[in-house]
C-alpha positions in Angstrom: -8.6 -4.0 -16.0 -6.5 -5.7 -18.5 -4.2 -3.1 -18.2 -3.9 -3.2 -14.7 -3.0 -6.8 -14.7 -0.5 -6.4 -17.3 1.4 -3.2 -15.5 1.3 -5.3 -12.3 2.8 -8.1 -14.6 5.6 -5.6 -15.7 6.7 -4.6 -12.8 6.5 -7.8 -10.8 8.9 -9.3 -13.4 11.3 -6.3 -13.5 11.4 -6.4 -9.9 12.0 -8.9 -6.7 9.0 -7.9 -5.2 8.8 -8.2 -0.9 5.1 -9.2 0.2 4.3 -5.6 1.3 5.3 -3.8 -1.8 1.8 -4.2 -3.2 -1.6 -3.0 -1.8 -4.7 -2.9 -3.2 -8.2 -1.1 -2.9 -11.2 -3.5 -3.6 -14.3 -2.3 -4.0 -16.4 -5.7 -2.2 -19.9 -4.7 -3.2 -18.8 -4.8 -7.2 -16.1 -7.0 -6.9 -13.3 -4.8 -8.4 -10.1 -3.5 -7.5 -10.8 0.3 -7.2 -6.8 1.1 -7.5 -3.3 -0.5 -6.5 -0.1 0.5 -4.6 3.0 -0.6 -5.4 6.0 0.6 -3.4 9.3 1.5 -4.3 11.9 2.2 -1.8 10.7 5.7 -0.5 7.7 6.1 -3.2 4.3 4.7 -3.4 2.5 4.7 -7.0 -1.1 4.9 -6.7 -2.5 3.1 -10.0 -6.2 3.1 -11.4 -8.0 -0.3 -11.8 -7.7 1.3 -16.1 -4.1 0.8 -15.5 -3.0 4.8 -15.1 -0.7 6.5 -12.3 -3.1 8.7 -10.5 -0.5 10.2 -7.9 3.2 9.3 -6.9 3.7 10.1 -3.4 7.8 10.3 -1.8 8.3 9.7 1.9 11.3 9.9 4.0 12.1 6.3 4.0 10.8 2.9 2.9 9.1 2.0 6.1 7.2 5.2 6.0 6.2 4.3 2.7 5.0 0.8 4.1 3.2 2.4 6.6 0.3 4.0 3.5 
């Protein structure tokens, strides 16, 4: 989870981050975030609550990407 935080951390600095360019899944009935979204232009980055890329996927344009 540390890890997580920490990439989030990362990228927020290195980037002006819009409201919609981070999503997460939350798991309610543990209390944890399952994984994470952050969206880049045209590609979404799918994240593991240990802090790993599981899948990067690459749509035709940003608002398709918005619309995951």
């Amino acid at each position: 989870m540390l890890r997580l935080i920490t990439f989030l951390v990362i990228v927020g600095t290195s980037y002006t981050l819009p409201a919609q360019s981070i999503s997460f899944d939350i798991d309610y009935e543990d209390g944890i975030i399952k994984s994470s979204y952050l969206i880049k232009d045209n590609y979404v980055f799918k994240v593991n609550n240990k802090g790993s890329i599981e899948a990067v996927y690459i749509f035709n344009n940003q608002s398709e990407a918005q619309d995951l």
